[in-house]
N, CA, C and O of each residue as an XYZ file, in Angstrom:
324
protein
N      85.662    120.395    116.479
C      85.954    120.367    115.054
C      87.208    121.198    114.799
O      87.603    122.021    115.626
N      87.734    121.005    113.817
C      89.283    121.813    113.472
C      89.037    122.595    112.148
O      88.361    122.227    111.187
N      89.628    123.582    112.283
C      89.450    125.196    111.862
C      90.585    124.915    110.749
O      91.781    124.713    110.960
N      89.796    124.957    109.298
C      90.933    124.181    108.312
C      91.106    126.293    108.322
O      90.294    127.217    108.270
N      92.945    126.161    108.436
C      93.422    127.906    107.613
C      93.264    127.760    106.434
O      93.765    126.971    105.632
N      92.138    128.995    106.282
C      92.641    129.727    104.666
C      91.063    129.347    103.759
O      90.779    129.646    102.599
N      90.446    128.787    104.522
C      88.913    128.866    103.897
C      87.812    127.936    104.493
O      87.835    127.636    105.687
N      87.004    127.557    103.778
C      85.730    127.140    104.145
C      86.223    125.813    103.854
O      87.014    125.532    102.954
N      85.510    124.736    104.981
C      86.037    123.409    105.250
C      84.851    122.500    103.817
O      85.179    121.347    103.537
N      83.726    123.049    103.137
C      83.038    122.161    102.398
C      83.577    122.369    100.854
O      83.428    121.624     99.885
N      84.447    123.998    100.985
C      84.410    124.756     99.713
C      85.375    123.035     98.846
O      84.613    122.478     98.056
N      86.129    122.657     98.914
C      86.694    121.574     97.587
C      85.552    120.818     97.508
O      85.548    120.447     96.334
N      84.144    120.160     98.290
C      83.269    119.476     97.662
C      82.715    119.978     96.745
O      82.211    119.364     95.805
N      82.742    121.433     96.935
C      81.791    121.972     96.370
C      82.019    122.957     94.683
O      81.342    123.142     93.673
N      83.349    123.359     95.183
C      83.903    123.941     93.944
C      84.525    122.861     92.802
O      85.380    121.985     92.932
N      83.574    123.381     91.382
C      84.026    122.659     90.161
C      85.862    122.166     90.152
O      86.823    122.673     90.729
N      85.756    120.985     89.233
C      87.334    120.574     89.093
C      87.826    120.652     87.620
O      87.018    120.619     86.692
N      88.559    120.709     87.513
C      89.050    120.194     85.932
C      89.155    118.588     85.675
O      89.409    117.788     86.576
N      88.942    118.263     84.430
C      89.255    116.388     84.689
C      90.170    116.222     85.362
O      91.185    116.919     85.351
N      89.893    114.962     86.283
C      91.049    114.555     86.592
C      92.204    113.862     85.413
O      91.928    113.624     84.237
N      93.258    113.674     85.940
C      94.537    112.559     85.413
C      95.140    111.660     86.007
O      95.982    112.046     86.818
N      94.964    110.286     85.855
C      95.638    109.344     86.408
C      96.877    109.486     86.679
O      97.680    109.492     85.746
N      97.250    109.612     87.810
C      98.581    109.107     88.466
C      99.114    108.020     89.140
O     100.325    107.880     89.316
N      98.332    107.301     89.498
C      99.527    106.061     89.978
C      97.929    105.193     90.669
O      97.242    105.463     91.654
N      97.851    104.467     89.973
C      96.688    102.969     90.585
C      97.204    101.688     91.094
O      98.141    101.073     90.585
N      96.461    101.287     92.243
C      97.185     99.817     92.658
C      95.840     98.582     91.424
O      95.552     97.401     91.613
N      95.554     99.133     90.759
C      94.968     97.891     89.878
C      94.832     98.859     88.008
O      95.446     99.909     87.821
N      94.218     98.407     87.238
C      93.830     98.612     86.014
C      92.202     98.275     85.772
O      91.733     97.942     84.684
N      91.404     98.442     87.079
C      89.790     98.213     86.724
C      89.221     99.455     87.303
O      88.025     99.700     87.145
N      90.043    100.298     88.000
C      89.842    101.331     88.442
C      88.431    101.459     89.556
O      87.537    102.281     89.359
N      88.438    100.422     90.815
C      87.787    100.612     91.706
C      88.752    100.113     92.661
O      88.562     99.161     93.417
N      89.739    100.776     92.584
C      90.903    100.168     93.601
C      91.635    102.210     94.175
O      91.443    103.362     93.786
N      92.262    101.679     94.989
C      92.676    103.218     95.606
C      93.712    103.533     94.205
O      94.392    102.847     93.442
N      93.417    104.837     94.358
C      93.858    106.004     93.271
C      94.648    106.462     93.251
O      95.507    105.670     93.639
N      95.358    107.971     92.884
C      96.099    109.116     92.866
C      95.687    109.306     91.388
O      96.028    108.535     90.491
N      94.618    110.843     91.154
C      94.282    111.427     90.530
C      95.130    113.261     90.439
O      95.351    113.864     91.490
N      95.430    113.781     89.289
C      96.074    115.138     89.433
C      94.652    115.799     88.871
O      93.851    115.419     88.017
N      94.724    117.270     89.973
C      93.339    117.749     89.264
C      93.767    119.335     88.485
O      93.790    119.746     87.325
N      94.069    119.900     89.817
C      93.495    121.650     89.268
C      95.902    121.356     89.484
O      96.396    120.473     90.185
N      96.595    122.222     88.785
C      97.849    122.633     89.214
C      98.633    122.381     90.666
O      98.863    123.517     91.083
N      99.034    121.626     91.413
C      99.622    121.300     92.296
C      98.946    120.504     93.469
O      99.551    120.188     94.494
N      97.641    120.217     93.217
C      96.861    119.385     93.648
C      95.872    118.195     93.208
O      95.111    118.428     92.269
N      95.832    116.782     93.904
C      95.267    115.656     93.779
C      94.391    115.622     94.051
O      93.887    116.540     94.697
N      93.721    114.512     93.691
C      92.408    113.442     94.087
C      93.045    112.414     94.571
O      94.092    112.070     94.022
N      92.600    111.771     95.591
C      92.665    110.630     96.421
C      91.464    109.923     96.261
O      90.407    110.484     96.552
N      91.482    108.115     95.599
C      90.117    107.772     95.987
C      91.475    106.395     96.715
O      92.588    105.974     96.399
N      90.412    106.159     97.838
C      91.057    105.152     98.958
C      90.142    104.365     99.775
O      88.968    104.422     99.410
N      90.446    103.506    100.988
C      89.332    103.104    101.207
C      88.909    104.118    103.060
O      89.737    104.444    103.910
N      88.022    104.249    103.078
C      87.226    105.684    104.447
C      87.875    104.423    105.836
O      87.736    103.226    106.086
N      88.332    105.169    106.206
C      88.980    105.495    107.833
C      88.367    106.098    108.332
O      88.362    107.220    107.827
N      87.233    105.927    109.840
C      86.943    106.454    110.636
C      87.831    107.506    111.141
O      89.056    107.418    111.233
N      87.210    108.360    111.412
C      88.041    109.573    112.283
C      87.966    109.094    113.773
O      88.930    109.407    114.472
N      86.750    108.232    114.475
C      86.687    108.007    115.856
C      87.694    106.855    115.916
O      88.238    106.626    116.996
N      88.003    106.066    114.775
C      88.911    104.447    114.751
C      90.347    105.462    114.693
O      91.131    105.371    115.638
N      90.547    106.091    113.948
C      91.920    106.738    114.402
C      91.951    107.698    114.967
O      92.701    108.432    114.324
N      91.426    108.446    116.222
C      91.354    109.148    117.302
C      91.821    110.273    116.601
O      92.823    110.776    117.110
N      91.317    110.921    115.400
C      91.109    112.574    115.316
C      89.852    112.952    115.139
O      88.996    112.068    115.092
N      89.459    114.369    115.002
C      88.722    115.095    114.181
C      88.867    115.572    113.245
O      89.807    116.339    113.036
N      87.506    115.108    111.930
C      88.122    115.679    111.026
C      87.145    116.485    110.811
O      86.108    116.263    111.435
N      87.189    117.574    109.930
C      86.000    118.846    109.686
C      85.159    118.325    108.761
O      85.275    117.528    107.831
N      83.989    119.179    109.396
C      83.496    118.635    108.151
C      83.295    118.662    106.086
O      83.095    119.740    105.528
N      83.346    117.990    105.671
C      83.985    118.221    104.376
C      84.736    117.600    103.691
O      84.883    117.806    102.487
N      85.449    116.571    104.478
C      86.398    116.077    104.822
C      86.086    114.590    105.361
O      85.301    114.222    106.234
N      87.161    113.705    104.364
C      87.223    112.259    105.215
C      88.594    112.099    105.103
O      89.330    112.935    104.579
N      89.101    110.631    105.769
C      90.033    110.228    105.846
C      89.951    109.244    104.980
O      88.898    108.616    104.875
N      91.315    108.875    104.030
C      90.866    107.621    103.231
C      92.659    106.833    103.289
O      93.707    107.458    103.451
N      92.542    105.722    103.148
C      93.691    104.895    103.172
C      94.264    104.158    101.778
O      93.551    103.493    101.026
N      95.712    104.412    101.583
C      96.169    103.886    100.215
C      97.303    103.101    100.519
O      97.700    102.892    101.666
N      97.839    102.651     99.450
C      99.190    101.701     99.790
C     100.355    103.656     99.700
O     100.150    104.737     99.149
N     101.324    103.162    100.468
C     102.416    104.547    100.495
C     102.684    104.462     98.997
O     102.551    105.551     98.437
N     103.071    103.321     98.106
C     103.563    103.399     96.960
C     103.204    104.572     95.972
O     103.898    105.241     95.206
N     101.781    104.571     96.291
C     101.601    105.066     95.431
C     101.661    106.374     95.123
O     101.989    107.010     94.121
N     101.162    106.712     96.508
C     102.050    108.281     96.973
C     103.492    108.890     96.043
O     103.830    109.869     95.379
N     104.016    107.602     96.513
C     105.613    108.156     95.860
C     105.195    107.714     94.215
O     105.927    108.390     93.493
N     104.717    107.247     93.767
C     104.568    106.799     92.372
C     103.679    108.263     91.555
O     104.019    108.687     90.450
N     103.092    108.563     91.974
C     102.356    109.919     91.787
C     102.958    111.187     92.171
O     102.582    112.209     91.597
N     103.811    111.236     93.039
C     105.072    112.526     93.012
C     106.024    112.416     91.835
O     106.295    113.354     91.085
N     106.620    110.896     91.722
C     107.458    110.635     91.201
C     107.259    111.352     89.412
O     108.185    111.787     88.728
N     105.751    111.282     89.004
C     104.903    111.673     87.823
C     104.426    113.084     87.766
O     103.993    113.800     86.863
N     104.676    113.252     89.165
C     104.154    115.282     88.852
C     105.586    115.869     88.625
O     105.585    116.962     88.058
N     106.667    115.412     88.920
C     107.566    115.779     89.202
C     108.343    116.367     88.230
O     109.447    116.830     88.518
């Protein structure tokens, strides 16, 4: 397992959020991958789950891997920015 620096690998499931804010969706029904802004300089990702054994890492636990289009990435910087 990998040793996330700087705290406890469950603590973001577990610690309260502020609402999220939409940043950048590949649809308008909102069960499609995301980019959510939550607490000051950090997101929500909803995407679709990537095995950690299908792409040969470990991930801690706490933690998944999830997959989005790149766009939107940049479409959601482009809005914090």
């Amino acid at each position: 397992m990998t040793q996330i620096m700087g705290g406890n690998p469950t603590a973001a499931a577990t610690e309260s959020h502020t609402p999220l804010r939409l940043l950048a969706s590949s649809c308008t029904q909102g069960q499609c991958p995301t980019v959510y802004a939550s607490s000051p300089g950090k997101v929500v990702v909803q995407g679709y789950i990537v095995s950690a054994a299908s792409a040969g890492i470990d991930v801690p636990e706490g933690e998944m891997l999830v997959e989005i289009p790149s766009h939107l990435l940049i479409e959601a910087f482009e809005k914090m920015s």
